[in-house]
Backbone as ProteinMPNN parsed JSONL, in Angstrom:
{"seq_chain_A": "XXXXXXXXXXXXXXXXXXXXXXXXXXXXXXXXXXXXXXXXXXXXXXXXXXXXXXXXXXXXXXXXXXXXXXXXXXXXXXXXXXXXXXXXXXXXXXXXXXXXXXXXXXXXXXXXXXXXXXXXXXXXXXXXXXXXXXXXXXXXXXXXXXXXXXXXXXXXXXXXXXXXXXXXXXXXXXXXXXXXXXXXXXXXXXXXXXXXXXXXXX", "coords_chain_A": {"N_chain_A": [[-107.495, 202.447, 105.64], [-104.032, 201.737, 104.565], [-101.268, 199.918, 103.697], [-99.435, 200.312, 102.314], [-97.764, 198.112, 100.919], [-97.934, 197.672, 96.976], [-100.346, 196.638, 95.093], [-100.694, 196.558, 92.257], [-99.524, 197.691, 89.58], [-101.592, 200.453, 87.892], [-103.157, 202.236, 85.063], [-104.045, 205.455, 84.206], [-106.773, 206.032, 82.315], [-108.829, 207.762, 81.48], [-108.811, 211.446, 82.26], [-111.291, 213.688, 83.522], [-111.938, 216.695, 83.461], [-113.374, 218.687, 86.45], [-115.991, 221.083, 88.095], [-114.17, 223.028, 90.267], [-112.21, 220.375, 90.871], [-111.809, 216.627, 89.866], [-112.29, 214.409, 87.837], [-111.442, 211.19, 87.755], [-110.55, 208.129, 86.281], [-109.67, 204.696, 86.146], [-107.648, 202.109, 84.877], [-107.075, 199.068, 86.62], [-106.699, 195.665, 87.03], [-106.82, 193.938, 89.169], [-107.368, 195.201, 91.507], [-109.748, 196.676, 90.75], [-111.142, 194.092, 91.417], [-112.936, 192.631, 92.986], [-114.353, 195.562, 93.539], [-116.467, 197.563, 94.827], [-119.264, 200.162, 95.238], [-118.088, 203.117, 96.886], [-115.916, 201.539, 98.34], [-112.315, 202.093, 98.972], [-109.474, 203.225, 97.121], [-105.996, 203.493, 97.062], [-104.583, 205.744, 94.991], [-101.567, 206.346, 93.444], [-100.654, 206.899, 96.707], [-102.705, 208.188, 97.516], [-105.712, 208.442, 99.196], [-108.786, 207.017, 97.213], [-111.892, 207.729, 96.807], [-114.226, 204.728, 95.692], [-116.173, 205.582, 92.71], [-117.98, 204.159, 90.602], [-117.635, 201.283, 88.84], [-116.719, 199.596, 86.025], [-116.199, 196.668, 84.662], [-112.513, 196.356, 84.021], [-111.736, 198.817, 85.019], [-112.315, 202.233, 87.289], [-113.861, 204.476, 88.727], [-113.254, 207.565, 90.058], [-113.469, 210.813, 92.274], [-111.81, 213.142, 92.465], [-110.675, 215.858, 94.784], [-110.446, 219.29, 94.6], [-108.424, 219.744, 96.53], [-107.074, 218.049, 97.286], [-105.953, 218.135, 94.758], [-104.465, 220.249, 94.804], [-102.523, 219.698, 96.898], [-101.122, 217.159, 96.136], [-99.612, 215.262, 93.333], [-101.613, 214.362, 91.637], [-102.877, 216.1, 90.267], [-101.29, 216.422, 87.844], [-101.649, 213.834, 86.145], [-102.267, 212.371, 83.692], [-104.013, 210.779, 80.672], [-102.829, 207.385, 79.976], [-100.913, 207.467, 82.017], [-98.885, 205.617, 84.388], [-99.88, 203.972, 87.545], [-99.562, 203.599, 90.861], [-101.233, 201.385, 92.696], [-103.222, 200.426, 95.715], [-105.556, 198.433, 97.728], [-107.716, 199.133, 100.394], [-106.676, 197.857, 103.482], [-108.023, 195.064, 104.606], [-108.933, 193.863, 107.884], [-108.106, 191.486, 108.936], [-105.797, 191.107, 107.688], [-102.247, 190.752, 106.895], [-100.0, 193.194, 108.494], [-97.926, 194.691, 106.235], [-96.074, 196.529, 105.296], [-96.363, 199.621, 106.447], [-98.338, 201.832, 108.447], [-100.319, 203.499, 107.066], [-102.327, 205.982, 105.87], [-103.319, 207.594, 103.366], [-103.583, 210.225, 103.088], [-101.984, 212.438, 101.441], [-99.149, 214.3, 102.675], [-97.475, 216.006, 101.684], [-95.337, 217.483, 98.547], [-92.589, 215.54, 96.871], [-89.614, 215.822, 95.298], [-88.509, 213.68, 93.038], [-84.785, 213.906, 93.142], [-82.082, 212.602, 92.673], [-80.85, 209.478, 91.29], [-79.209, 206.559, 92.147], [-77.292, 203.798, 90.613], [-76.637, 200.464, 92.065], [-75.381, 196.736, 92.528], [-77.534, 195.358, 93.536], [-79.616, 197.051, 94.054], [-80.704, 200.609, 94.32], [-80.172, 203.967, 94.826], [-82.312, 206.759, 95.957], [-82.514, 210.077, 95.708], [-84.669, 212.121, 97.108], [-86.341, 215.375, 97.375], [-87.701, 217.068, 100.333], [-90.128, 218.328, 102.102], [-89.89, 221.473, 104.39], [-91.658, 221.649, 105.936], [-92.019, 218.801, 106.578], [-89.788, 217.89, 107.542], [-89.126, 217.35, 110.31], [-90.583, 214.669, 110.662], [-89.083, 212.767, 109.188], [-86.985, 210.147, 110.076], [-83.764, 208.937, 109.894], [-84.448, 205.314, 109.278], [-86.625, 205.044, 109.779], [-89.883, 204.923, 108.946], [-91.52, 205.839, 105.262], [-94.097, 206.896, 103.077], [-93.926, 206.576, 99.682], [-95.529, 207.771, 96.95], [-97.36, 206.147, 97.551], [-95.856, 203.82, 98.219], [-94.709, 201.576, 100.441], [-91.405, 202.472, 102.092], [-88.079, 202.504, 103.656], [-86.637, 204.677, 105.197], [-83.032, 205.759, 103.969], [-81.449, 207.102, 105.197], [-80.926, 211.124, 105.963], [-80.434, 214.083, 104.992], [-80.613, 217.183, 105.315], [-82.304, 218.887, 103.444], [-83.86, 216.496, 101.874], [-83.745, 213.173, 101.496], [-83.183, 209.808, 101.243], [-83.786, 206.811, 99.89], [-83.449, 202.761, 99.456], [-84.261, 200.831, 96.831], [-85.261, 198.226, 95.821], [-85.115, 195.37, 93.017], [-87.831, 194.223, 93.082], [-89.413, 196.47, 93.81], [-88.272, 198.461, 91.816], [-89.674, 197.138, 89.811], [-92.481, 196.948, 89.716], [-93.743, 198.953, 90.779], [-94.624, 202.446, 89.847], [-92.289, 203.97, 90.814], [-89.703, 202.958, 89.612], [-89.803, 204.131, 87.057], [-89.587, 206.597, 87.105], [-87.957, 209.674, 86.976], [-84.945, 212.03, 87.535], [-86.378, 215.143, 88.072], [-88.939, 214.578, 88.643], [-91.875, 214.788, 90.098], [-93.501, 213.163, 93.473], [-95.43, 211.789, 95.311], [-95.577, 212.437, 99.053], [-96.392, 210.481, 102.067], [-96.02, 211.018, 105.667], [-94.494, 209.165, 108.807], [-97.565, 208.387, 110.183], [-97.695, 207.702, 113.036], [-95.131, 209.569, 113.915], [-96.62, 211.678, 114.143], [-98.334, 212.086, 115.845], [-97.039, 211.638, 117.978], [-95.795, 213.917, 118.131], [-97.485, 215.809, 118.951], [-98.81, 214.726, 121.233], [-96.214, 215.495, 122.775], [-96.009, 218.138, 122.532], [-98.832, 218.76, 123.982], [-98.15, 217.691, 126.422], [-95.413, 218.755, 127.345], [-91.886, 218.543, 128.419], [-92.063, 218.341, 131.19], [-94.009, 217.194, 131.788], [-97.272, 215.687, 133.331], [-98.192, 211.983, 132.145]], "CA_chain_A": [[-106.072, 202.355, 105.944], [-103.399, 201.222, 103.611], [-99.935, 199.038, 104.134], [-98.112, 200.8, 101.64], [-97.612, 196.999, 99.476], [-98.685, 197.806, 95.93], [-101.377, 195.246, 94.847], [-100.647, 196.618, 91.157], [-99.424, 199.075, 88.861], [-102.516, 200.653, 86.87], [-103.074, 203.364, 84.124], [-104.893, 206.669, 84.28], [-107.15, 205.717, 81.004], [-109.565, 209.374, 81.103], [-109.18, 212.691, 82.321], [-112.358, 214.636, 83.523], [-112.556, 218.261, 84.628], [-114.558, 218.885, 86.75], [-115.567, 222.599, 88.599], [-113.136, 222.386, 91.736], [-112.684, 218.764, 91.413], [-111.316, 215.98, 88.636], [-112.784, 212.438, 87.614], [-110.236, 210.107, 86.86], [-110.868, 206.808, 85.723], [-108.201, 204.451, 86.287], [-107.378, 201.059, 84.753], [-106.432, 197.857, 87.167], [-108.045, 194.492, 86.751], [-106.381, 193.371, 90.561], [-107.91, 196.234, 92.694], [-111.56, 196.552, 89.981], [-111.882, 192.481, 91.051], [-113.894, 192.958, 94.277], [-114.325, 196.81, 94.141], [-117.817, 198.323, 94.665], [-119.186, 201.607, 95.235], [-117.958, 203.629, 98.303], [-114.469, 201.375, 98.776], [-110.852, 203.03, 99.114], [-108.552, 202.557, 96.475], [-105.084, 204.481, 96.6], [-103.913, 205.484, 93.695], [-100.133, 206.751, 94.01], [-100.426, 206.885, 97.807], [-103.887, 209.306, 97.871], [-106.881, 207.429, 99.37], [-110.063, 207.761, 96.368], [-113.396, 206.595, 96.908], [-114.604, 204.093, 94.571], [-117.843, 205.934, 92.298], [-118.37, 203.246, 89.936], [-116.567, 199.744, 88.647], [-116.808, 199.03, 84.717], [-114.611, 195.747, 83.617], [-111.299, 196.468, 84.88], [-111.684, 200.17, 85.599], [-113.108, 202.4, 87.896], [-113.874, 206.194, 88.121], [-112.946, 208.278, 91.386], [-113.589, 212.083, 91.896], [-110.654, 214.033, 93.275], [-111.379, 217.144, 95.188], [-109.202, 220.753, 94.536], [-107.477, 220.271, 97.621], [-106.187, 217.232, 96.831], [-105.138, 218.289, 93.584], [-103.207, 220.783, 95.208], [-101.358, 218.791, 97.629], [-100.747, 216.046, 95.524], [-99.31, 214.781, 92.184], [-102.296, 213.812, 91.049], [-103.063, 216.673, 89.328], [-100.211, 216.34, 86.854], [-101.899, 212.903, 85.55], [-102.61, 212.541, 82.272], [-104.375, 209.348, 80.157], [-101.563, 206.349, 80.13], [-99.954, 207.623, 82.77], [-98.84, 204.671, 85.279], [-100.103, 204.828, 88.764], [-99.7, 202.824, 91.656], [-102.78, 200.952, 92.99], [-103.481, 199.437, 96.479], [-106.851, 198.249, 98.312], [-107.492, 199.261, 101.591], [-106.512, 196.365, 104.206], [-108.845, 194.546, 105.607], [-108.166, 193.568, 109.803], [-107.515, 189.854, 109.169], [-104.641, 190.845, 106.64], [-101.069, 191.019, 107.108], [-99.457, 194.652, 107.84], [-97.012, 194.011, 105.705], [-95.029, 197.712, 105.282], [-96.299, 200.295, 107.769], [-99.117, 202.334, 108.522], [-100.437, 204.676, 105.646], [-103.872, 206.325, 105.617], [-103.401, 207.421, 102.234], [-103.66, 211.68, 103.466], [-100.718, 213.128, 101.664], [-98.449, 215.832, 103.478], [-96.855, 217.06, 100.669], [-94.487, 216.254, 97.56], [-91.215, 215.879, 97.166], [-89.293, 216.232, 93.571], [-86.928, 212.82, 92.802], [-83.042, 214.541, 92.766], [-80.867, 211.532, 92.01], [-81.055, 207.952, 91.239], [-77.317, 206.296, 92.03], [-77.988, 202.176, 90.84], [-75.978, 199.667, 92.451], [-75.752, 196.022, 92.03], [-78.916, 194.97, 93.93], [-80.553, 197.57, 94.434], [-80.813, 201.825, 93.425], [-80.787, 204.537, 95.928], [-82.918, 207.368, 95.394], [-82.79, 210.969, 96.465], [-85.846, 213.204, 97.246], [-86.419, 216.289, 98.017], [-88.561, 217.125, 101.84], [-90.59, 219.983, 102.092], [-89.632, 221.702, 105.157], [-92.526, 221.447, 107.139], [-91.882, 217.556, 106.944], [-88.428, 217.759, 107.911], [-89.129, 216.686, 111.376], [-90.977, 213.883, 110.655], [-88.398, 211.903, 108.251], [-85.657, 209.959, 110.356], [-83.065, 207.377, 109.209], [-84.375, 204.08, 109.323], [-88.022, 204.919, 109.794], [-91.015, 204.264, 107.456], [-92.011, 206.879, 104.338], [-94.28, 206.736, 102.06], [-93.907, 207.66, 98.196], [-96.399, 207.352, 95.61], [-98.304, 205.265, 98.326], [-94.959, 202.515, 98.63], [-93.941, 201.854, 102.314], [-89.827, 202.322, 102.169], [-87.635, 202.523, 105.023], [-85.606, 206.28, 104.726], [-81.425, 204.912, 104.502], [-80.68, 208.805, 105.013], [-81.51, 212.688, 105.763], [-80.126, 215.079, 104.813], [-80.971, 218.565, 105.229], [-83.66, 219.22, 102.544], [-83.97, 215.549, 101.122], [-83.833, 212.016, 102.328], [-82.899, 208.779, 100.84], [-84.405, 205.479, 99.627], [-83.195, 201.897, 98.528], [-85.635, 200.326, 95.851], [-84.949, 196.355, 95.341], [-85.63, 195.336, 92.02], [-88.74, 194.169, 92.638], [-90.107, 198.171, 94.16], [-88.426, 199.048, 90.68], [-90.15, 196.58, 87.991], [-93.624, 196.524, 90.046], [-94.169, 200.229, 90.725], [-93.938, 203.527, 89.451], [-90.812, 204.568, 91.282], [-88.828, 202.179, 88.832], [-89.491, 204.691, 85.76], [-89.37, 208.339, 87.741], [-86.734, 210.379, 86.573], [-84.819, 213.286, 88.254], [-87.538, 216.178, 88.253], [-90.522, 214.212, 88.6], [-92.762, 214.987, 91.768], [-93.792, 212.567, 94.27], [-96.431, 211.938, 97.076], [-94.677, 212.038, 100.243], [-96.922, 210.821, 103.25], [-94.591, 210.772, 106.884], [-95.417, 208.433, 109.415], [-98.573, 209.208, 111.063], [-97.14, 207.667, 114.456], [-94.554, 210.284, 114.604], [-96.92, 212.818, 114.036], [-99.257, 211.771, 117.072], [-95.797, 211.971, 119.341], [-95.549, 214.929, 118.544], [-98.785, 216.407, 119.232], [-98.786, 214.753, 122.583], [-95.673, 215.888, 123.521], [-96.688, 219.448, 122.702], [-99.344, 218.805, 124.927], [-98.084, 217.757, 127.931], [-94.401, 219.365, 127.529], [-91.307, 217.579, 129.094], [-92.402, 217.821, 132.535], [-95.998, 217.406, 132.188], [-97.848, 214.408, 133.743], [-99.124, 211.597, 131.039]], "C_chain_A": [[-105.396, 201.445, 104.926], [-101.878, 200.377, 104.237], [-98.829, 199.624, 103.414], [-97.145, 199.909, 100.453], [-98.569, 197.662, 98.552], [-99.234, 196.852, 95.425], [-100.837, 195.427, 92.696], [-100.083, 198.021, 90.327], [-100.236, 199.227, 87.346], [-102.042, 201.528, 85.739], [-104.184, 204.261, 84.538], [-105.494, 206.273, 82.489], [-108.267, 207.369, 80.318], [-108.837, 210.006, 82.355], [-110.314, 213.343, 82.715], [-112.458, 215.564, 84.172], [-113.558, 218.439, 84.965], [-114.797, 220.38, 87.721], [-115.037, 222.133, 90.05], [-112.756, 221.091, 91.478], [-111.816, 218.275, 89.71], [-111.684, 214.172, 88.705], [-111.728, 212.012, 87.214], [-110.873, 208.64, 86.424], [-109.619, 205.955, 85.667], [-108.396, 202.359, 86.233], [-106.681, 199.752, 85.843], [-107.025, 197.091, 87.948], [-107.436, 193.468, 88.378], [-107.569, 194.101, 91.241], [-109.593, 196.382, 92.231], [-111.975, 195.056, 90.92], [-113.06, 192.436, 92.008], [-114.306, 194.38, 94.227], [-115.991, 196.959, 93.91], [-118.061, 200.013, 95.391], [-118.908, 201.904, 96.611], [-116.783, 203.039, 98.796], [-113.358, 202.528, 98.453], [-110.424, 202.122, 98.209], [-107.503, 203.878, 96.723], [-104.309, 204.444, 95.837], [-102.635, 206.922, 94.038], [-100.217, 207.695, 95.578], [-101.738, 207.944, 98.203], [-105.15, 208.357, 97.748], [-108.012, 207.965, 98.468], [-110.991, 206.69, 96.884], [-113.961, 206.182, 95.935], [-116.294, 204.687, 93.997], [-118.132, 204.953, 91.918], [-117.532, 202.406, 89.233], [-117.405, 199.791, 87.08], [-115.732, 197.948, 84.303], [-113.669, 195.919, 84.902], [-111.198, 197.734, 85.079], [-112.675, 200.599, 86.627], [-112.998, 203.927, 87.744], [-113.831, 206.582, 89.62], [-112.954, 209.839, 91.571], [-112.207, 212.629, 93.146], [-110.654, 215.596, 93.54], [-110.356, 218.167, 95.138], [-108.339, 220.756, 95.18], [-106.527, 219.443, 97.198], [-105.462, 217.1, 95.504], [-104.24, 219.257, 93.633], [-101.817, 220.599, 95.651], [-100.988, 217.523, 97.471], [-99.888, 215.68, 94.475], [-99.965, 214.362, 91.506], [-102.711, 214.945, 89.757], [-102.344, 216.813, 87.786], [-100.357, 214.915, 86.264], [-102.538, 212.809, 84.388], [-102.733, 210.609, 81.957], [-103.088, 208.591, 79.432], [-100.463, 206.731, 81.11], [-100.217, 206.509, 84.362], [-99.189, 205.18, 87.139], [-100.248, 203.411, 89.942], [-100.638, 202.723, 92.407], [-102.766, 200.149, 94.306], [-105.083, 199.324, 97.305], [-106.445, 198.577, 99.679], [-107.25, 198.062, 102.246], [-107.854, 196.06, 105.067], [-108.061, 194.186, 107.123], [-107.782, 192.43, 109.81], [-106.513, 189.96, 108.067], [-103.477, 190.995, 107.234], [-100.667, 192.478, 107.296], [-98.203, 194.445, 107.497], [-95.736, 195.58, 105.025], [-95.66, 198.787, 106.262], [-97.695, 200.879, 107.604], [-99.753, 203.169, 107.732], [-102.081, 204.819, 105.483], [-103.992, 206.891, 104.203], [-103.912, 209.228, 101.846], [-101.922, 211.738, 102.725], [-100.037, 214.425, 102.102], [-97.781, 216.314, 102.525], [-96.047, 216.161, 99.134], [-93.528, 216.789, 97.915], [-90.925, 215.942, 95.531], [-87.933, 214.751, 93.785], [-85.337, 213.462, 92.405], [-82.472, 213.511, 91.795], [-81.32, 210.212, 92.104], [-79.358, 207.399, 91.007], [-77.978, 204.564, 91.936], [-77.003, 201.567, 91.416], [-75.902, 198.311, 91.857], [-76.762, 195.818, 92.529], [-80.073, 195.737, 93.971], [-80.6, 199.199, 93.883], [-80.907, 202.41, 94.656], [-81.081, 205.855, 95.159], [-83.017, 208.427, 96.552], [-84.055, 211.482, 96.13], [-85.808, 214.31, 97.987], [-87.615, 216.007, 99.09], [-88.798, 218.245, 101.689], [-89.922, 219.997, 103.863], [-90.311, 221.798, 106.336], [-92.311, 219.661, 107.793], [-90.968, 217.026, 107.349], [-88.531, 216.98, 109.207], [-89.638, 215.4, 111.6], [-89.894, 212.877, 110.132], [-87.355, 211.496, 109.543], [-85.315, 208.479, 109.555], [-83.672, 206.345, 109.698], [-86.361, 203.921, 109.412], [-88.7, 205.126, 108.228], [-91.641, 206.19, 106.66], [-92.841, 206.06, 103.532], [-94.437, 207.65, 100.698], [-94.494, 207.26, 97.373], [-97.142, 206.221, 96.393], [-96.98, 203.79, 98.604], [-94.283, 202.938, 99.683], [-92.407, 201.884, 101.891], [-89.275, 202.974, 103.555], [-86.378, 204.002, 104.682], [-83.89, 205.538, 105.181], [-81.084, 206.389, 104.977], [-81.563, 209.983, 105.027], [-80.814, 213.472, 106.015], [-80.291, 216.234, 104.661], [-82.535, 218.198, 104.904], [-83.949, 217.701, 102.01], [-83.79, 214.228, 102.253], [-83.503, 211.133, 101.409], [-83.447, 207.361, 100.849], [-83.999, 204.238, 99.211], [-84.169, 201.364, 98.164], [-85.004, 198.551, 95.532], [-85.444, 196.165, 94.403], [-87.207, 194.955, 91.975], [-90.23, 195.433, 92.799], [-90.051, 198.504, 92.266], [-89.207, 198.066, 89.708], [-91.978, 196.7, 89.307], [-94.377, 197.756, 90.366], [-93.899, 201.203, 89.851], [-92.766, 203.951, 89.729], [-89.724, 203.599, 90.171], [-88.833, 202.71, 87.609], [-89.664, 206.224, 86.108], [-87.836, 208.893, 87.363], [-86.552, 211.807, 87.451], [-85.732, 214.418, 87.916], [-88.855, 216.029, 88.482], [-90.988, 214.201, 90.262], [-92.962, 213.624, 92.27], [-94.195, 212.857, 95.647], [-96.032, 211.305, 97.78], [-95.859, 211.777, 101.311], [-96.013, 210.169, 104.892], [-95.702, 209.698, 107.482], [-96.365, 208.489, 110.093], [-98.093, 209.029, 112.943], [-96.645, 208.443, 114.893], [-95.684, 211.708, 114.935], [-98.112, 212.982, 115.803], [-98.347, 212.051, 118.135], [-96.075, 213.462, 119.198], [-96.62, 215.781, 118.576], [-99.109, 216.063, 120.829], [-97.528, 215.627, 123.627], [-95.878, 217.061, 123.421], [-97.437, 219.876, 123.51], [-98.972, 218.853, 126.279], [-96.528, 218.562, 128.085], [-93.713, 218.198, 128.255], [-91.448, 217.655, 130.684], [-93.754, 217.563, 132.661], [-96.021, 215.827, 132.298], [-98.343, 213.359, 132.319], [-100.223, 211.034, 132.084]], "O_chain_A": [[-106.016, 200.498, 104.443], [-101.678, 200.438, 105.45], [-97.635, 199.538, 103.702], [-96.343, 200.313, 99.611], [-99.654, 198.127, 98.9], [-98.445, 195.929, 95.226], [-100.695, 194.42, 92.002], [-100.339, 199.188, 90.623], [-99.996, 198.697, 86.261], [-100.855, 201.627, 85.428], [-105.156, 203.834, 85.162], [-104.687, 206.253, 81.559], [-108.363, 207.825, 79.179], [-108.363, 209.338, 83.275], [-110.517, 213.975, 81.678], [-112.94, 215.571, 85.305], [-114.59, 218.437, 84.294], [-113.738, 220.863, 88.122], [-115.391, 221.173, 90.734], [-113.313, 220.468, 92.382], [-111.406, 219.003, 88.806], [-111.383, 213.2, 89.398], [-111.1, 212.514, 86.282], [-112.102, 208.584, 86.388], [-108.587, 206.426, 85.189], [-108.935, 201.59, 87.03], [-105.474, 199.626, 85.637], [-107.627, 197.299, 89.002], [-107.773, 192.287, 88.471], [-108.634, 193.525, 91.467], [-110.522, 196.259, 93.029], [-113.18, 194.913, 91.125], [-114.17, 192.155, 91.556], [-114.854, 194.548, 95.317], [-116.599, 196.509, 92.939], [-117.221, 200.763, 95.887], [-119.338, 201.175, 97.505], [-116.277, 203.692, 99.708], [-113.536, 203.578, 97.836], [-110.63, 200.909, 98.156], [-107.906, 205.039, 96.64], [-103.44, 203.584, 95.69], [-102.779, 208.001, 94.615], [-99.924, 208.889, 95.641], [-101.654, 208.493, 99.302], [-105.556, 207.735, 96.767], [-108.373, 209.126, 98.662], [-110.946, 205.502, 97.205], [-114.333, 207.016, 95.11], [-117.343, 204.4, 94.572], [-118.741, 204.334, 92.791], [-116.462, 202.953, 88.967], [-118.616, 200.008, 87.043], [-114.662, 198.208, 83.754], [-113.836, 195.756, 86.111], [-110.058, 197.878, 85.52], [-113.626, 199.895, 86.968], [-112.297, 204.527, 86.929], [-114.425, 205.835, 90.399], [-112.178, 210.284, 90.726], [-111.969, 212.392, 94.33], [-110.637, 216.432, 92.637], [-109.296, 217.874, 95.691], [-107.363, 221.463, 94.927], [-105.41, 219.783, 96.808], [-104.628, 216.249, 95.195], [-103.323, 219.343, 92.816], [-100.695, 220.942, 95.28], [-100.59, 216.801, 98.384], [-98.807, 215.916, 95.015], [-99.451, 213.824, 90.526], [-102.816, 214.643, 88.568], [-102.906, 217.269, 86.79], [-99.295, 214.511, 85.789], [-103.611, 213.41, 84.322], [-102.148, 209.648, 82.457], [-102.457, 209.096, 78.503], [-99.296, 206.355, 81.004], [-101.175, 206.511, 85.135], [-98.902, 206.21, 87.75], [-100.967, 202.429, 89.759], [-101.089, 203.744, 92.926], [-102.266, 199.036, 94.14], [-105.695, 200.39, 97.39], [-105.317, 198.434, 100.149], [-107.604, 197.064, 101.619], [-108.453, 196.714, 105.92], [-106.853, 194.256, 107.345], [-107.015, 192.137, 110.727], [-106.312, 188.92, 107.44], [-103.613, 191.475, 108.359], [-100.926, 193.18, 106.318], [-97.371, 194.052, 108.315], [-94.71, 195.362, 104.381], [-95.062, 198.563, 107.314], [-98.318, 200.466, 106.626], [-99.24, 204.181, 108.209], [-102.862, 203.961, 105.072], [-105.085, 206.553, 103.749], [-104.424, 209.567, 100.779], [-100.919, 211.258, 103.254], [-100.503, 215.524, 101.801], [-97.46, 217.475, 102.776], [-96.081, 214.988, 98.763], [-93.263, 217.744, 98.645], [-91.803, 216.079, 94.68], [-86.874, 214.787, 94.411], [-84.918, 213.364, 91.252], [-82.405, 213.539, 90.566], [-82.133, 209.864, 92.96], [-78.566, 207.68, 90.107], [-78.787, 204.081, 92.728], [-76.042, 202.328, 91.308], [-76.272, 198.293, 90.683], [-77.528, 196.259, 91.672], [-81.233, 195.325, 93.94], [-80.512, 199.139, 92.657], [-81.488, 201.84, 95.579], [-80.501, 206.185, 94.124], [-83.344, 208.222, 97.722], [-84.532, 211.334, 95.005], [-85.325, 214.327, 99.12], [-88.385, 215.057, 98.953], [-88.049, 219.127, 101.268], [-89.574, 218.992, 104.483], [-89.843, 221.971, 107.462], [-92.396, 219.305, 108.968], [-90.982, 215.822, 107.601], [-87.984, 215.878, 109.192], [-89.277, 214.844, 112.638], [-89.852, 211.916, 110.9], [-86.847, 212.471, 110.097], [-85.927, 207.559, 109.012], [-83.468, 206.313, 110.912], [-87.084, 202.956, 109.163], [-88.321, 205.341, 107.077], [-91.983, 207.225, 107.232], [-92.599, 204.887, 103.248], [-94.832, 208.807, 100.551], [-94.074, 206.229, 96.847], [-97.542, 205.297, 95.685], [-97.38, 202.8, 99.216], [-93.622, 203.941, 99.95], [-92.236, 200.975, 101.079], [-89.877, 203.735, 104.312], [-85.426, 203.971, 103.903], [-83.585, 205.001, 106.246], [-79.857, 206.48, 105.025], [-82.624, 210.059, 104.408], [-80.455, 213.716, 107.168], [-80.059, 216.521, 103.487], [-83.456, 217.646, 105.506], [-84.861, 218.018, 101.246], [-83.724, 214.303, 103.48], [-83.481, 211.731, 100.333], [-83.524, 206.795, 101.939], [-84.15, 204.355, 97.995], [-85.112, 201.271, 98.948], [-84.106, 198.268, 94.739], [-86.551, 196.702, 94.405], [-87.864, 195.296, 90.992], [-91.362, 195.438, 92.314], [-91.019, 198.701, 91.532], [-89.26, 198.532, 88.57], [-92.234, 195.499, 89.227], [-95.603, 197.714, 90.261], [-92.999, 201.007, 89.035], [-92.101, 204.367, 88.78], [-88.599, 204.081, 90.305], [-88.093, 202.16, 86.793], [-89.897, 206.995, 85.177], [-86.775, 208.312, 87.59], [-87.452, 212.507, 87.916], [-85.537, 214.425, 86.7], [-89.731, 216.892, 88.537], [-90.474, 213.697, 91.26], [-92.582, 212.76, 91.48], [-93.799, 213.554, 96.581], [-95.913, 210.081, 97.727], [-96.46, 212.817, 101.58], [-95.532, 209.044, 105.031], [-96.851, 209.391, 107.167], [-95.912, 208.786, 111.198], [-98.14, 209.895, 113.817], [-96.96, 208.724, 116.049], [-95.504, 212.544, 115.82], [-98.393, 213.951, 116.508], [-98.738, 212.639, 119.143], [-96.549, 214.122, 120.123], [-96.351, 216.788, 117.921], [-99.573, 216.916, 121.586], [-97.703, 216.17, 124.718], [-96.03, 217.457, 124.577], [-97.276, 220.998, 123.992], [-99.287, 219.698, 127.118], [-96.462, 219.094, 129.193], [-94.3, 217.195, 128.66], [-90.784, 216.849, 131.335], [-94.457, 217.76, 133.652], [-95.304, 214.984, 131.759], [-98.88, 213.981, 131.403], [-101.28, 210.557, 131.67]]}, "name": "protein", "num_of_chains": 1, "seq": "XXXXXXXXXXXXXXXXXXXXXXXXXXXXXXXXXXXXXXXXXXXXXXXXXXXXXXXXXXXXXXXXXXXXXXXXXXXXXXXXXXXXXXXXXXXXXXXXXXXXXXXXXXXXXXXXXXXXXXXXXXXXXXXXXXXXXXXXXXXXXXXXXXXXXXXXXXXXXXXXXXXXXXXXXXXXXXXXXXXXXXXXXXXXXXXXXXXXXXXXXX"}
């Protein structure tokens, strides 16, 4: 399980095809410091399992599916990637719940800056539509943010300077994808209430 704070923003340093599948290798000397084999690292909001630690890198295999329903596949060597460790139980939850499963992407629309801060449209796939409301928790590229807005097909984000200088989302430009995962809480409501319906016993 993840919090959705970014511990660091790494690099994608290799590339490796693999059949079904893709090695990455991924630079950042925060998240490498403790890592050994078999930990979670998520790299832009998609939980990998740690193969092996060299230095400040590490190497992670990413399976077809997840290169489907991700953004990962579209990573290429020096390309920035946001890095967090799983939480341990005596840590802070310090932005929201995030297992590090993404439900889909979205595509960045608009970036409007302000003085403090930037708000940022995204597109919502339509299956995730129900999940997104104003004021509740998203995550993008694995960073917890609180949705200011939804609209139809899209939703809305403010970024505080320190989201933009410390993550990826601070150099995304209109067309660039992003891994959307909703909140898993809502998704549990609504699986119960399916279950029992509005008159059914809990």
């Amino acid at each position: 399980m993840f919090t959705g704070i970014i511990e660091e923003l790494g690099e994608i340093s290799s590339v490796e095809p693999l059949p079904d599948a893709a090695r990455l290798t991924v630079r950042g000397k925060v998240v490498t410091a403790d890592a050994r084999h078999g930990d979670s690292i998520a790299v832009n909001g998609v939980c990998l399992t740690v193969v092996e630690t060299d230095g400040e890198v590490f190497t992670a295999d990413v399976m077809k599916e997840t290169l489907k329903r991700s953004s990962l596949g579209a990573l290429r060597p020096g390309s920035p990637v946001n890095l967090e460790r799983a939480v341990r139980a005596d840590q802070r939850l310090g932005g929201h719940i995030v297992q590090g499963h993404v439900d889909g992407t979205g595509v960045l629309l608009s970036r409007e800056p302000a003085e403090h801060w930037e708000v940022v449209r995204i597109s919502l796939p339509a299956e995730l539509n129900r999940y997104v409301v104003e004021k509740g928790s998203i995550a993008v590229d694995g960073v917890s943010l609180t949705v200011t807005a939804v609209d139809g097909e899209a939703f809305s984000v403010s970024l505080i300077p320190t989201t933009l200088e410390l993550t990826t989302l601070g150099a995304k430009r209109p067309g660039d994808p992003v891994n959307l995962e909703v909140d898993v809480i809502a998704k549990h409501v609504e699986r119960l209430v399916g279950a029992y319906g509005l008159g059914g016993r809990s």
